[in-house]
N, C-alpha and C positions, 0 to 999 in steps of 0.2 A: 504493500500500500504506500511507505513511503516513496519507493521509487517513481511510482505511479506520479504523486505530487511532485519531485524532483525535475521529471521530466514535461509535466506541465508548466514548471516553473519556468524551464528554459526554452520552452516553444512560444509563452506568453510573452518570457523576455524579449526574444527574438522579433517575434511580432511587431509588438510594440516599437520595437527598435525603428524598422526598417518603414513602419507608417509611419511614428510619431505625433507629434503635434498634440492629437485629441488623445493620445493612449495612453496609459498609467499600469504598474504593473508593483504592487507589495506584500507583502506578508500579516496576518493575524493572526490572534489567537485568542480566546475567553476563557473563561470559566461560566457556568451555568448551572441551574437547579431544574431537574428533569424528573418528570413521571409519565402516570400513562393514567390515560380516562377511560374506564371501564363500560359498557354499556349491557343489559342480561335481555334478550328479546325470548328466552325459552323458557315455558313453566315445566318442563322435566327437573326431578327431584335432585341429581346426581347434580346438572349445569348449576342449580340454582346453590348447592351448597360449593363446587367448585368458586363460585361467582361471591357468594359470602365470605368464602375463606381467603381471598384474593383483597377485600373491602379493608383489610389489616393496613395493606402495603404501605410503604412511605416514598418520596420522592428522595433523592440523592445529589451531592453534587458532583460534576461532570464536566467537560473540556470540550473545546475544540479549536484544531491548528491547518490552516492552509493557504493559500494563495488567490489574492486578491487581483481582477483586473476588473477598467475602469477607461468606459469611452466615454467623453464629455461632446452631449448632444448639442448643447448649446452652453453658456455663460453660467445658469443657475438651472443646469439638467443635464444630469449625466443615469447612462445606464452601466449596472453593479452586478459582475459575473465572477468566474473562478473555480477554484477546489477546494473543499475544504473535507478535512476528514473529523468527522464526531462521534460523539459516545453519547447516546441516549439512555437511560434508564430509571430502574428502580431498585429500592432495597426489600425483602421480606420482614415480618414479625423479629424481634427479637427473642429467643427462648434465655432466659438464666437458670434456669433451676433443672437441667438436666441432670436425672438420676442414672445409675447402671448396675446393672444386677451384680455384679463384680463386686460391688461396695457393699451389699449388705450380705450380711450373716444369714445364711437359711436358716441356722437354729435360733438364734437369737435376736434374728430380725433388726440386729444392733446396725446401725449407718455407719460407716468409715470410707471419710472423702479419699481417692485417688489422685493424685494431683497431676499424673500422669495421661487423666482423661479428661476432655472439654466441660464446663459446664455451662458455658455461654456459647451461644453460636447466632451467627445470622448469615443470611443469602443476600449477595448483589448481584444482580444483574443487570449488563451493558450490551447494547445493538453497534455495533460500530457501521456506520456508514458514508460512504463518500457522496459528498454532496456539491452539485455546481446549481447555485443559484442563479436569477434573473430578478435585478430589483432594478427600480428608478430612486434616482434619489435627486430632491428638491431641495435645493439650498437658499437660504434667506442672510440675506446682508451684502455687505463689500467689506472689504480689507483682509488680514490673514485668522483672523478667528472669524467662524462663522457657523451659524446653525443647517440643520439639515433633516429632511422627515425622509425614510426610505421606505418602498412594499413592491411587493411582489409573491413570488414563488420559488419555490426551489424544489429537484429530483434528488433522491438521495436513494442511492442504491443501498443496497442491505449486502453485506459481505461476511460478518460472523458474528455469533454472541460468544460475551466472555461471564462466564458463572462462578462466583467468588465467595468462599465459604471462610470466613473471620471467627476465629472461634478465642476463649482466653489460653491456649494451649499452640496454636496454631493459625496458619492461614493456606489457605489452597485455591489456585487458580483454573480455572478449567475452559478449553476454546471450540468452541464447535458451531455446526449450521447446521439452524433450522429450515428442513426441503418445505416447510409449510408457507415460510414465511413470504411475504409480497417483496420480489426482488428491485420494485422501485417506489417506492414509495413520494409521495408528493405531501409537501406543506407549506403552508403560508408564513410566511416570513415579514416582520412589522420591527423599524428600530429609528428613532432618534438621536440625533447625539451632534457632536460638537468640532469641528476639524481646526489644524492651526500650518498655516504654510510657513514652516520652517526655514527655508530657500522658494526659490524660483520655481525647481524642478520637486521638491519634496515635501512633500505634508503628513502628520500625522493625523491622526482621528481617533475618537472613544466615542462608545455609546452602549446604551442596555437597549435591549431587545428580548424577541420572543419568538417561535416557531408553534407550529402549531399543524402535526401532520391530520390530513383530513381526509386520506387512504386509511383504511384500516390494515393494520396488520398481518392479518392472517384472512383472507379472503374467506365468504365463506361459515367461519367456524360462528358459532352458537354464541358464544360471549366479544362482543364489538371491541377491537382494544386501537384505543388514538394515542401515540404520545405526544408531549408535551417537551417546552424547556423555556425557561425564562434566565438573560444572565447578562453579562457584560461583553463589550468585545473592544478590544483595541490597534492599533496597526500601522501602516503607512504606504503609502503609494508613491512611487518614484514613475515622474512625467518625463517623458522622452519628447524632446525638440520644444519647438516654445509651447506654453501653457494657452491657451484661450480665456481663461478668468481672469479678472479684474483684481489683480491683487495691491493697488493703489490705498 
């Protein structure tokens, strides 16, 4: 996967290079708080208690790193593409009080802790996807700070989950794919924020935002599952040949 971005980086580089003027090409990265929204359209007994025991879950927090490019439509409008690779997910119930027959005495029914066995444990689970957005972003003001409302959409492919068991004895990672899962997934993407042109050719930016898949997961299955993620994201965009913005 990173290659996959490495080598976008340097096709985007490229690009940009040899157009210039309107083309930008930089790096980002966030942190985010991700879950997933559940829907139950089945009254089978079995769905319905799967669908309750799922109602525990918690949201997590979560990352995402890749490469930003950037045509400027006009002066205060540009459209906002790239790669970016993410980690969507959620955490399970936590259990503390795990007991094992090991510890207690069959005669005496007496308890003696093991410290060599868990008794905390919890589940994360992560969807990692590559995702290349299409947003507009609308900028307000002149000079080198300036605000900006961005939307659109973004395709994010599904490549593997990673399942991660934290326990107070241990921790274990586990990486697989699920064949059920919807291998492209679509969500809505919504963020404001802040840009500062540091030089001519370079500018940073920050902003909170939020996605919002509106493919379901798993086509099909009896329990609807959407995720979610709401976070921050920060970055910069390096402009090849002159700029077209009013940076006066």
């Amino acid at each position: 996967m990173k290659n996959i971005l490495l080598a976008a980086a340097l096709f985007l580089g490229s690009f940009s290079y040899l157009i210039g003027q309107k083309h930008g090409i930089g790096l980002m990265g966030g942190f985010d708080y991700t879950h997933r929204f559940l829907i139950n359209d089945s009254d089978d007994p079995t769905i319905e208690f799967i669908f309750n025991k799922r109602t525990v879950e918690k949201g997590k927090a979560n990352y995402q790193y890749g490469i930003n490019y950037r045509y400027n439509i006009s002066e205060n409008l540009a459209l906002i593409s790239g790669f970016k690779l993410s980690s969507v997910g959620y955490r399970d119930k936590k259990f503390d009080d795990l007991l094992w027959p090991s510890e207690v005495d069959p005669e005496t029914g007496q308890y003696t802790p093991d410290p060599s066995l868990p008794h905390e444990s919890q589940f994360h689970y992560d969807y990692w996807m590559l995702t290349i957005p299409a947003r507009i972003r609308r900028t307000f003001g002149e000079g080198k700070v300036r605000f900006y409302a961005e939307g659109g959409i973004a395709a994010g492919y599904y490549s593997s989950t990673r399942s991660t068991e934290t326990t107070d004895v241990f921790k274990r990672s586990n990486f697989f794919v699920v064949d059920d899962f919807r291998k492209i997934n679509l969500s809505l993407d919504l963020g404001l924020g802040i840009s500062f042109r540091i030089w001519d050719d370079v500018e940073i930016y920050a902003q909170p935002g939020g996605r919002y898949y509106f493919t379901r997961l798993v086509a099909g299955a009896p329990i609807k599952e959407y995720l979610y993620s709401v976070g921050l994201e920060a970055g910069f965009v390096k402009f090849f040949g002159s700029t077209q913005q009013n940076q006066d």
